[in-house]
C-alpha positions in Angstrom: 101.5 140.5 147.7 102.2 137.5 145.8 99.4 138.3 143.0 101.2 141.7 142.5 104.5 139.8 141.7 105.8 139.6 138.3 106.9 137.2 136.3 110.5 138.3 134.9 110.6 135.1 132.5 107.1 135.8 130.5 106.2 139.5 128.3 103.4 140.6 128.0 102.0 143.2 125.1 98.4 144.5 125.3 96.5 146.3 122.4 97.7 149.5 123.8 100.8 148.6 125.2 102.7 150.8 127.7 106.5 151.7 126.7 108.9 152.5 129.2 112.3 154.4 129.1 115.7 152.5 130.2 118.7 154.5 131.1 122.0 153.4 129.7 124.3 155.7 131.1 126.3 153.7 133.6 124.9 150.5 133.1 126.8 149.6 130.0 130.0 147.5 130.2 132.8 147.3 128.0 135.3 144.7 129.0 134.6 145.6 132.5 134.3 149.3 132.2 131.5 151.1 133.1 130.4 153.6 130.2 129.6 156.7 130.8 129.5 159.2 128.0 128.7 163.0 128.1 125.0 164.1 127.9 122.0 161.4 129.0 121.1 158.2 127.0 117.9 155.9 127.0 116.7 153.0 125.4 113.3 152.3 124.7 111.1 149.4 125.7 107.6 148.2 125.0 105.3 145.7 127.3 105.6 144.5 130.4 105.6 141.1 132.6 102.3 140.1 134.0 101.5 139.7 137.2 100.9 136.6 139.2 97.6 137.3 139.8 96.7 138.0 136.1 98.1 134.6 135.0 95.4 132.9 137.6 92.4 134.9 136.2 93.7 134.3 132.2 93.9 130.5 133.6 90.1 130.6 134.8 88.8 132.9 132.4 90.8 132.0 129.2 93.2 134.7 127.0 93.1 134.4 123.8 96.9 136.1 123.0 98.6 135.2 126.6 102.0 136.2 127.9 105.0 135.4 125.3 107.5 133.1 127.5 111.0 134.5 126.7 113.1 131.4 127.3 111.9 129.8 124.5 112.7 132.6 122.4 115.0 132.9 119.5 118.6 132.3 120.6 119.8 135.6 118.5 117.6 137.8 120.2 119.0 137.1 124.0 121.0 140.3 125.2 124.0 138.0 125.9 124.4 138.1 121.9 122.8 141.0 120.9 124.4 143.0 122.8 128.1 142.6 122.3 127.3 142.1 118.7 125.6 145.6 119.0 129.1 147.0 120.7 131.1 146.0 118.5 129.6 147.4 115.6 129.9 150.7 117.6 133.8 150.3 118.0 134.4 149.3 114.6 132.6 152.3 113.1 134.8 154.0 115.8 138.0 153.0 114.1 139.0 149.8 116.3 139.5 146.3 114.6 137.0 143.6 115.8 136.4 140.8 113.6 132.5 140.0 113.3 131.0 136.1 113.1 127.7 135.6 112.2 124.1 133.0 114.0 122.1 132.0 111.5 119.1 130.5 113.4 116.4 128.8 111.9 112.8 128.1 113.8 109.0 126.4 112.8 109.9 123.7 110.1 107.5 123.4 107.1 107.6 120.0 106.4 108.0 117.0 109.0 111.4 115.5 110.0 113.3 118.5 111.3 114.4 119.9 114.7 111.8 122.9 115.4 114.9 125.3 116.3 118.4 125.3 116.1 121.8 127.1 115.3 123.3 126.3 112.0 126.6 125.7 111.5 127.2 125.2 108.1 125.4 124.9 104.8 126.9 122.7 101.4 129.6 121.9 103.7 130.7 125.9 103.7 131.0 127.0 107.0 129.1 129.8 108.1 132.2 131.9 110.1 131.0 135.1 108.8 128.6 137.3 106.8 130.1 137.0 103.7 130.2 133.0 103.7 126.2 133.3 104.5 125.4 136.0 101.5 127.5 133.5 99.7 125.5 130.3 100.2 122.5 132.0 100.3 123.0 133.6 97.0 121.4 136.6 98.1 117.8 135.8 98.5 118.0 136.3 102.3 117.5 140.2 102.4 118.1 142.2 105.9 114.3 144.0 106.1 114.1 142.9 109.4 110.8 142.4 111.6 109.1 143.2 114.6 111.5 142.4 117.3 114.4 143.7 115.6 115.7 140.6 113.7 115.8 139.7 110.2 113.2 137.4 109.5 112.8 135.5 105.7 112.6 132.1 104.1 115.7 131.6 102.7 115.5 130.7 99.2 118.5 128.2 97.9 119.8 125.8 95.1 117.8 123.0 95.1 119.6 119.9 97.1 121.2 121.8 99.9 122.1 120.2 102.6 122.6 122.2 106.1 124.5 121.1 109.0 123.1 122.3 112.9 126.2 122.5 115.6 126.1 119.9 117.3 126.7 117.6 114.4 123.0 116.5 112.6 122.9 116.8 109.0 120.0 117.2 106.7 118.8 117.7 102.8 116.3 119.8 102.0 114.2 118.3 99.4 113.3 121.6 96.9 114.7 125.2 96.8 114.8 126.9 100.5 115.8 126.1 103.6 112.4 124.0 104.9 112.1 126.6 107.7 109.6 129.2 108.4 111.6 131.8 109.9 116.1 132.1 109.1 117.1 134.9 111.2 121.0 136.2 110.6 122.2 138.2 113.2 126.0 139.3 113.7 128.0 138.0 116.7 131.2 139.5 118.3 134.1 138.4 119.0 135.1 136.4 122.4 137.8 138.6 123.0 134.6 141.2 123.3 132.7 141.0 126.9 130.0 144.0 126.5 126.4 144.0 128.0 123.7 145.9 130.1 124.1 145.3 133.6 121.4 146.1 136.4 122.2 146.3 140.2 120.0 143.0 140.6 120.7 141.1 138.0 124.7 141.2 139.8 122.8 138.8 142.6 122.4 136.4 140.1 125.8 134.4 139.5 126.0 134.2 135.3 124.1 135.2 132.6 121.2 133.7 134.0 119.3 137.0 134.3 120.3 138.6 131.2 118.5 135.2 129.7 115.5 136.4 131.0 114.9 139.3 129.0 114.8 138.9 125.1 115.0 141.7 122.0 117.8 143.6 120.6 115.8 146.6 119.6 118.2 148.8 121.6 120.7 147.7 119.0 121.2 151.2 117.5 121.6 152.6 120.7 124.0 150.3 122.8 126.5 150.9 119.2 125.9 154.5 119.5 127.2 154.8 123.2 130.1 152.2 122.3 130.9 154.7 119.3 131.0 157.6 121.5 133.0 155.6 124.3 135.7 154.4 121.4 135.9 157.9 119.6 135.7 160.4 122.6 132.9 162.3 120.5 130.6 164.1 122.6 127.6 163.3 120.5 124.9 164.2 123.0 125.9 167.9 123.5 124.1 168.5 126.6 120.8 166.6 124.9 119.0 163.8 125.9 119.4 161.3 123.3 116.7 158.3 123.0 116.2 155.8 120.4 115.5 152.7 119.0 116.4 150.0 116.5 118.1 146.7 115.7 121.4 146.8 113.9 123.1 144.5 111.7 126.8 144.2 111.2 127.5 146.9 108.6 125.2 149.1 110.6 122.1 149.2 109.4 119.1 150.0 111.2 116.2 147.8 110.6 112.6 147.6 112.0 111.1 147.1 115.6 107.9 146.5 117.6 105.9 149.1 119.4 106.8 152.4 118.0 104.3 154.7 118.8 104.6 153.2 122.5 108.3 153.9 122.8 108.2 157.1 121.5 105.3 158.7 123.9 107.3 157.1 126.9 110.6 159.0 124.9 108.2 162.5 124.9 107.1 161.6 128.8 111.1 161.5 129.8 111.8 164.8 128.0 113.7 163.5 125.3 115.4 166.3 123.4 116.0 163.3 119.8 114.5 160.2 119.3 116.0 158.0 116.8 114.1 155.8 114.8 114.5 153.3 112.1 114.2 155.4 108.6 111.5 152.4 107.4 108.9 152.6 109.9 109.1 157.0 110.5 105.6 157.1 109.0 104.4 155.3 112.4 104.7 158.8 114.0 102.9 161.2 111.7 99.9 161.1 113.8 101.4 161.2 117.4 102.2 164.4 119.0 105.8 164.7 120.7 106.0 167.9 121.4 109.5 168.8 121.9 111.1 166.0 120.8 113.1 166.4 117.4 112.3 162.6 115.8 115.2 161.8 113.6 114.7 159.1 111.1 117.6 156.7 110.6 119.1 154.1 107.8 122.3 153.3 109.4 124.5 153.8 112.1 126.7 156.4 110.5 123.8 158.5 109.5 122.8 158.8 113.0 126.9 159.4 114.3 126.5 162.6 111.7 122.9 163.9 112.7 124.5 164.5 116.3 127.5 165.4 115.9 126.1 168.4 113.4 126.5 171.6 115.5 123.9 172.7 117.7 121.8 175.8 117.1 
């Protein structure tokens, strides 16, 4: 029994990984209300944890791609940011006023002498409160394509002699154009007024965020902003249909790239979904793979998804 356990704290993605299908209807929360909108809504997920007993035989035999280890994962990516970040870019598009910060996180220096990860609090002594301060300082070399995972992922090409600031208080240069830093990842943040997330039954037996921490991605962006936009507006979007998706958003509600498409979007056909939205840049993943009955609806933004559903229904 204990080899069949799995580890919640470690993901694991095979060549052929499996996806799996997530309600969110009455499991989203919205300053302590439970959301519920008409019609069914799913998110979409890709991999799985491994098992005890797989862990000992990759120990004795070797992996050569072994089981990613979540805590150690990018701050911006943990559900307890992504995903009031992702509601309130739902309400805003649904009329209410909700001021959005900004995380600019930066992981895997390229040259020696700095931290390997951190938050960043501030760049040529500017602040970074907000999106607009970041496009500023970055002059507009960071560009939102996102990545696999749903983040936006770039070197960020500045001024030469920039200096950057983490929180927390250590200051550095960097010695030539570019923040010295593999990976910058921007992602919006919501205010604290905002308490929003994806609750499970047994995750409530765990006192704090400790078990949302355990699970990392914000692919299911798009969707958790789609059911807050139908909660804040009242509009029945779903008309009877069962709506599934996937997708990171940013702030201004653009849809950028994930991981595992194909996956998700056979686990979408298995569930019966009647729409599957997807991010408008990676459609061509799905020429080849049949979803019979599934209408596959290729998105940019938020707001072009909002009017594909709410079109009338034949």
């Amino acid at each position: 029994m204990v080899l069949l356990l799995p580890v919640p704290w470690l993901h694991l993605i095979s060549e052929d990984p499996p996806g799996t299908v997530w309600r969110l209807d009455g499991r989203l929360e919205i300053d302590g209300e439970v959301i519920d909108p008409p019609g069914r809504w799913s998110w979409l997920a890709v991999g799985r944890p491994p098992l005890v007993g797989e862990l000992l035989r990759d120990r004795l035999l070797g992996v050569d791609s072994g089981a990613t280890d979540l805590r150690s994962g990018p701050v911006t990516r943990r559900p307890t940011l992504s995903e009031p970040a992702a509601v309130a870019v739902g309400l805003r598009h649904a009329g209410r006023e909700l001021p959005l910060g900004v995380l600019v996180e930066v992981r895997e220096p390229l040259l020696e002498g700095y931290p390997q990860a951190g938050l960043l609090d501030a760049i040529n002594d500017a602040p970074l409160t907000d999106r607009q301060t970041w496009d500023e300082v970055s002059d507009g070399w960071v560009q939102d394509t996102g990545a696999a995972g749903g983040s936006n992922e770039a070197g960020a090409a500045l001024e030469p002699g920039l200096t950057f600031r983490f929180r927390g208080g250590q200051r550095f240069s960097a010695p030539g154009p570019g923040l010295p830093y593999e990976q910058v990842i921007v992602s919006p943040t919501a205010p604290d007024t905002l308490s929003a997330g994806i609750t499970f039954a047994a995750a409530r037996l765990i006192p704090g965020d400790a078990a949302r921490n355990l699970s990392l991605g914000s692919s299911h962006g798009l969707m958790v902003a789609l059911m807050a936009y139908a909660h804040g507006s009242g509009h029945d979007l779903a008309q009877g249909r069962h709506i599934a998706g996937t997708g990171g958003i940013l702030g201004d509600g653009t849809v950028i790239r994930i991981g595992g498409l194909p996956a998700k979007a056979r686990a979408a056909n298995r569930s019966g979904a009647d729409v599957l939205l997807v991010p408008r840049s990676q459609a061509a993943l799905l020429d080849e793979v049949p979803l019979p009955g599934t209408t596959v609806v290729p998105v940019a933004s938020l707001r072009e998804a909002i009017e594909w559903l709410a079109a009338p229904v034949a």
